[in-house]
C-alpha positions, 0 to 999 in steps of 0.5 A: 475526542478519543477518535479525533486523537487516535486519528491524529496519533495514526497520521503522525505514526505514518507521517513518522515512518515515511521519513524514516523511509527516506532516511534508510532509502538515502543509506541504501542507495549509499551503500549499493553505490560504495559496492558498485565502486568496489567491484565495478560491476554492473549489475550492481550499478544496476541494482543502485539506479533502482535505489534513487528510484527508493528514494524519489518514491519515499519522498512522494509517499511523504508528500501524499501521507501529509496530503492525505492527512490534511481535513476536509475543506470546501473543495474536498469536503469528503477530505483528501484520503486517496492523495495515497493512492496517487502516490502508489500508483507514481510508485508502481510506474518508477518500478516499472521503470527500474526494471528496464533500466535493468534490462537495458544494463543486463544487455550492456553487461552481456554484450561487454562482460566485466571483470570484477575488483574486490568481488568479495568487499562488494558483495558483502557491503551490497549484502548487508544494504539487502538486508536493511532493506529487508527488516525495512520492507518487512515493517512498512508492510505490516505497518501499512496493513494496520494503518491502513496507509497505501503508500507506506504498503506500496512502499513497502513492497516496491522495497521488497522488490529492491531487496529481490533485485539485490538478491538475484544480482549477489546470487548472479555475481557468485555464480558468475565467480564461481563458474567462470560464465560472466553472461550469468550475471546479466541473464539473472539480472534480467530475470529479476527485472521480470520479477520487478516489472511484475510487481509494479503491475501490482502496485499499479492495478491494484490503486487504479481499483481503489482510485475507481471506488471499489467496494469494501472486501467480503470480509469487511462486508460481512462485518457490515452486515453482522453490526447492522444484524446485532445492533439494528433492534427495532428496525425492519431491515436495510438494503443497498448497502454500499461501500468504497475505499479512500486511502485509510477511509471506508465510507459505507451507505445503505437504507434502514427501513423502520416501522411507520409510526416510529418517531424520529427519535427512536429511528435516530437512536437505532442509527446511533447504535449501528454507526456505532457499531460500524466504526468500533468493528472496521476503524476509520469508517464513515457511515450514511445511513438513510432512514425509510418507513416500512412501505419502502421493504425490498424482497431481495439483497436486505440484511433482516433485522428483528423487530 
């Protein structure tokens, strides 16, 4: 009952932190369009298009966190974890999308250069909207990591890609007052929208891996095999060991290849101690464990276990 709980804990946390996703999206935006209106400038409209794009994620990374959430019924009997994974790859594709809405207005911008009006009052307000998004960034991230949510990760970085973006326009802006050169203020403009168009290649890359079952890091790997090794006593060895991600889920299969005249209980008893195992050392894994009698011993690729 303690793991169902702690599961159900961890879903409200993320469902939690993706609304107040949506709550400090909203502030930002407002904040970056009040600037954008004190100066006129813009590569800080620019930089406040980006911010509805925050703001449309961090509503489809809710939805998907409620989606993935949900348990297992008939038609999805393996529950609905990668719903996440189809919310950072929309995340990934609005990134990209912002970064030629800043192209497009870095071109504008260098082809009508701009006077600014109360550059000073702007700067600051669009300065302190990087900065929320920052400290904001920086806590889904680290959220995501330990959760092991997909869309709060993504959207964690796609915020992180924002705060790129604002910083690049103040630095333009500046240079651009001190100076006297307006064209600066499009030319670093676009080099930021680079940084962004990168990033959603990213985001997008990396969930299309996830979406295609990709197995499980080395390090998770050798944690597999180390729990199968410590708490496999009594069996022979097990082999084709396989693993994929879902969302928060990794699902692990493999063989456990016993001696012959072992009973089913004592076979089902050493399956226990190592699903066990398994799901003490990486959280929210499900195991499948096939049993084999000791004729089915392969030669190669097996974690040995001692009798």
């Amino acid at each position: 009952m303690s793991g169902i709980h702690d599961h159900a804990h961890g879903n409200g946390l993320v469902g939690r932190t993706a609304i107040a996703t949506i709550a400090v999206a909203f502030i930002v935006m407002g904040l970056k369009y009040v600037a954008y209106w004190k100066t006129g400038s813009v590569a800080l409209y620019s930089d406040a298009l980006e911010s509805i794009v925050n703001v449309v994620t961090a509503v489809a990374a809710l939805i998907a966190v409620r989606v993935s959430a949900m348990p297992p019924d008939r038609k999805h009997p393996f529950g609905h974890h990668k719903a996440e994974f189809f919310s950072a790859v929309l995340e990934g594709a609005l990134i990209v999308l912002a970064a030629f809405l800043i192209f497009q207005e870095a071109y504008e911008a260098w082809r009508n250069p701009r006077t600014l009006t109360e550059p000073a009052v702007g700067l600051a307000i669009n300065g302190a909207a990087a900065a929320v998004n920052a400290g904001w960034a920086g806590y889904l991230i680290s959220r995501g990591r330990a959760w092991k949510s997909p869309a709060l990760s993504a959207g964690g970085w796609h915020i992180l890609t924002d705060v790129m973006t604002s910083v690049g326009v103040l630095i333009g802006l500046l240079l651009s007052l001190w100076t006297g050169i307006t064209q600066l203020d499009p030319l670093l403009a676009a080099f930021v929208g680079v940084n962004i168009l990168w990033a959603g290649y990213h985001i997008i890359s990396t969930s299309i891996s996830s979406l295609m079952d990709e197995a499980a890091s080395p390090e998770d790997q050798a944690e597999i095999r180390a729990a199968i090794q410590d708490c496999g006593e009594g069996a022979i060895q097990a082999h084709d060991i396989r693993t994929r991600h879902a969302g928060r889920v990794m699902f692990i299969e493999f063989h456990l290849v016993v001696p012959g005249t072992m009973t089913v209980l004592q076979s089902h008893d050493i399956c226990d101690r190592i699903e066990a195992a398994l799901k003490s050392r990486i959280p929210g894994s499900q195991v499948v464990i096939h049993v084999e009698p000791d004729h089915k011993a392969k030669a190669k690729d097996v974690v040995p276990v001692s009798c």
